[in-house]
N, C-alpha and C positions, 0 to 999 in steps of 0.2 A: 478293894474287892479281890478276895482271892481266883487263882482261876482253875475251874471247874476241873479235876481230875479227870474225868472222862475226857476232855478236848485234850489234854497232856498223852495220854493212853494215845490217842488217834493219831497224834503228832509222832510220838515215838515209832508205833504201827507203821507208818508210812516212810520212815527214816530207813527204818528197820530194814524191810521189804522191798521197797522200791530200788529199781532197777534204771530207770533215764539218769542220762547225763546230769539232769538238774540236780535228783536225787544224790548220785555218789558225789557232785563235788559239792555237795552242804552238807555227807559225810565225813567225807577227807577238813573241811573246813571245822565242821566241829571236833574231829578229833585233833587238828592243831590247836583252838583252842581248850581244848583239852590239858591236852600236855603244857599249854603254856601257861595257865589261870586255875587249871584244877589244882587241887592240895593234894599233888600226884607224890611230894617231898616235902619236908616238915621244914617251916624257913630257920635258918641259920642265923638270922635275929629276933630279937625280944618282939613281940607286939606292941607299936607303939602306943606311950599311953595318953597322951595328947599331942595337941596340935601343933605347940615346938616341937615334938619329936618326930613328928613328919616332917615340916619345916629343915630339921637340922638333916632327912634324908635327902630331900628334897635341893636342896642347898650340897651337898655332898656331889650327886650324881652331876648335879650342872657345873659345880667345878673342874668335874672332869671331863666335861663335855658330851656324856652323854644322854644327848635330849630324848633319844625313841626312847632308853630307861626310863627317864623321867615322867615321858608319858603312861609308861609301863608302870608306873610307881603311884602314880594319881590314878590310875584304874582302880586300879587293886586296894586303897584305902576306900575311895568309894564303892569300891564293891559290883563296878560295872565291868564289862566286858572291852579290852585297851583295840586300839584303830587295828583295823584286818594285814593293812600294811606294817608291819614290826620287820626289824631289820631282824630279831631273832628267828624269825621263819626264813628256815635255808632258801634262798629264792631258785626258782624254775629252772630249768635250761631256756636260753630264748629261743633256738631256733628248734626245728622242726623237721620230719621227713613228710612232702607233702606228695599228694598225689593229681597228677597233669594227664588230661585224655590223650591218648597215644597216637600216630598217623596209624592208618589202617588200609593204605592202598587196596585197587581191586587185584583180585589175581588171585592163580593158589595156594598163594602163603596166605592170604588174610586169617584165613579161620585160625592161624596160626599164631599171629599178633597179637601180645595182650591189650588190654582196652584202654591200658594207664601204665603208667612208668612212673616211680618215686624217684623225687629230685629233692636237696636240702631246699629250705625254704628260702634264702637269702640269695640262691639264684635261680630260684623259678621265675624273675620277672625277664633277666637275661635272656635265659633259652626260650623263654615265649617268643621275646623278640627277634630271635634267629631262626626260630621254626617260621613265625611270620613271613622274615624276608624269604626262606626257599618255598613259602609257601606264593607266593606272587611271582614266582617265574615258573611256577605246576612241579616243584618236587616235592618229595617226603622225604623225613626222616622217622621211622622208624625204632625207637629204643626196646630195651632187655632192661632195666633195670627195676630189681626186687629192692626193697624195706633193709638198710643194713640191721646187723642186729649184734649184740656183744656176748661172744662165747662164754658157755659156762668152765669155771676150772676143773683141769683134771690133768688125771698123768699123761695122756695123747695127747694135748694140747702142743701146737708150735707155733711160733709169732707168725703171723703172713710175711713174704717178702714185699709186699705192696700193700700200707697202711691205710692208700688212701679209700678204699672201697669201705673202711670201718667208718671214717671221719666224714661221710656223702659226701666225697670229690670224686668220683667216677662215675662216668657213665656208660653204657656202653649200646652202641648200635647192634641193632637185633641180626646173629650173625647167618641165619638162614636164607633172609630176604638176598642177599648177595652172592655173586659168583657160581650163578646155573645158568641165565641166560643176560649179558650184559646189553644188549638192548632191549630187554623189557624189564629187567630187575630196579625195584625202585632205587638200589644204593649198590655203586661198582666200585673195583680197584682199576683205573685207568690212569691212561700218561698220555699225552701227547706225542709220543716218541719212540717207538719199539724199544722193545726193553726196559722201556721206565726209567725212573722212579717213580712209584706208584703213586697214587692220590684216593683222598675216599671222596667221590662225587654222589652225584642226586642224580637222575634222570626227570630231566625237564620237560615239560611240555604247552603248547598255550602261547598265547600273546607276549606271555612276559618272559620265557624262555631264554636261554641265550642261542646265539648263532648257531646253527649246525656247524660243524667243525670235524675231521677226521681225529680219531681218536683211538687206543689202544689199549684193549680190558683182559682183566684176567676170568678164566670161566673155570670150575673144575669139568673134566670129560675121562671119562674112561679112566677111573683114579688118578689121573696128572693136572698138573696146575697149566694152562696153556695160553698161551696169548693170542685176541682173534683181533682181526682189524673192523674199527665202523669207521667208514669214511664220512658219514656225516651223522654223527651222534649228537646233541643236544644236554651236554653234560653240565652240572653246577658245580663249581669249585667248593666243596665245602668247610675245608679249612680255616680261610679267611672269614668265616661267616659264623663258626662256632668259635673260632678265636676270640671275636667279641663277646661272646656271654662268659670268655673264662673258661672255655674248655680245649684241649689241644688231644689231637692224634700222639701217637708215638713216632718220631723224624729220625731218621728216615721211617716211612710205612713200613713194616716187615713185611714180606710176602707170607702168606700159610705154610705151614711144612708139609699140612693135612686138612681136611676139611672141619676135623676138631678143633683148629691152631684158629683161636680167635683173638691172637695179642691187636691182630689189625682193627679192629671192634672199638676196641677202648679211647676212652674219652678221660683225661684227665683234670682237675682244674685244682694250680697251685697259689691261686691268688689269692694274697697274706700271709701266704708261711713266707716265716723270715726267717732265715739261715740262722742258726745259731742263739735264736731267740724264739721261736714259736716252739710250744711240748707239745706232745700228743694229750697229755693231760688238757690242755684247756682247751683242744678241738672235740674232744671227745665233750667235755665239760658245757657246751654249744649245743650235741642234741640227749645227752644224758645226765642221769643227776647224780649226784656224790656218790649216794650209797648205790645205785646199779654200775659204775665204775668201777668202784671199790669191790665189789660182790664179784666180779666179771674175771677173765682169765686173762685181761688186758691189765689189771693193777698193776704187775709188778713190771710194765714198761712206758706207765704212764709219764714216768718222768724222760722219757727218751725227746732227744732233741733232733728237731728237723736239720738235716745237714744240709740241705739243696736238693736232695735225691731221695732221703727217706729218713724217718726218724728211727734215731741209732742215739 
């Protein structure tokens, strides 16, 4: 029984037009089947004319070992549509930029906070679990971090001198929330020590808090950077606590030059580049796919190699 023309009409209609998620990937899906099964190219062999002649393809392709062809091969004399999984389908990038609800202390920065922060997807379960732990002694961490995205080429174009904000290994703490008033700001630059060296801490609060402790913050006043004393501050070490999910300050902490000067912000994480062996091509290749690589104004450094400090 043939099928009804007008239900074919409806089906396209709706291909067609339709706008959900559902919709565009059983378009993107038909159009790789498309390209892969359509008579998009006239084949470059005879049509066989019986069944040893399939046989003798058949036979051909599995001595070389290629079994997804083979299966490719028996599609296509049957005339059916071959398994979704084909190694000839460039496959995905696996990982992802995903988006994580953000801390939002009370105070006059909140309205200021964005609501989310994009993190690579392969360590959003890490930084869950460090926000966790300062979240049971009453701090926040607060982040800045937008969607990276891969420039378009052009004659202005210059490589960054810090790669990793392309590849989702930076993060950065939201640089407002700190150094107006260091004991009520949810995140200071403090030391135990006049003079420093600085640390990026939490302001704790609560049962789980740590000890009050004298402690020594920086604040900006009257445009200078100044150091004020709390003799009994409530600080969390944050360091040792984003260390574990893979992320690290800059060491020593830079103080600010200026209240623009957000190097002290940043959050890096270089777990798995290997010196000498990791390219920028296959971290990029992790949240983009070949042809947005290729397309992008990063091509012509994608073969750079990680030295330990940056890819060159």
């Amino acid at each position: 029984m043939s099928l009804d023309p007008s239900i074919v009409a409806a089906l396209v209609n709706i291909i067609q037009t339709g706008t959900s998620p559902e919709v565009l990937a059983m378009q993107q899906q038909l159009l790789e089947r498309l390209l892969l099964t359509g008579d998009v190219a006239p084949s470059r062999i005879p049509a066989p004319r019986n069944i040893s002649e399939v046989g003798g393809y058949i036979n051909l392709v599995a001595s070389l070992g290629e079994t997804d062809v083979e299966t490719e091969l028996i599609a296509s004399a049957l005339g059916v549509a071959p398994p979704a999984n084909l190694l000839s389908i460039t496959a995905g990038h696996p990982l992802a930029m995903v988006s994580l609800m953000n801390d939002r202390p009370a105070g006059s920065k909140q309205p200021t906070i964005p609501l989310t922060f994009s993190l690579r997807s392969d360590f959003r379960d890490a930084i869950k679990a460090a926000l966790a732990t300062i979240h049971t002694q009453g701090g926040t961490l607060p982040f800045l971090s937008p969607v990276p995205t891969l420039p378009a080429p052009g004659p202005t174009f210059t490589p960054p001198k810090d790669w990793l904000p392309a590849i989702g290994r930076a993060l950065s703490v939201l640089p407002p929330i700190a150094l107006n008033d260091p004991s009520s700001d949810p995140v200071a630059l403090a030391s135990k020590t006049a003079g420093g060296p600085y640390e990026l801490v939490s302001l704790g609060s609560g049962a789980g808090a740590p000890p009050a402790a004298p402690w020594f913050a920086l604040k900006w006043a009257a445009g200078a950077l100044t150091e004020v004393s709390l003799p009994t501050a409530q600080f969390i070490d944050l360091a040792p606590i984003i260390a574990a999910a893979g992320f690290y300050p800059s060491s020593p902490l830079p103080s600010p030059a200026s209240p623009s000067d957000t190097k002290w912000a940043v959050l890096t994480n270089i777990t798995g580049l290997v010196p000498g062996v990791t390219t920028l091509q296959s971290e990029l290749l992790l949240l983009y796919s070949p042809n947005q690589v290729g397309a992008s104004a990063l091509a012509p450094y994608a073969k750079s190699v990680w030295d330990g400090t940056t890819f060159s």
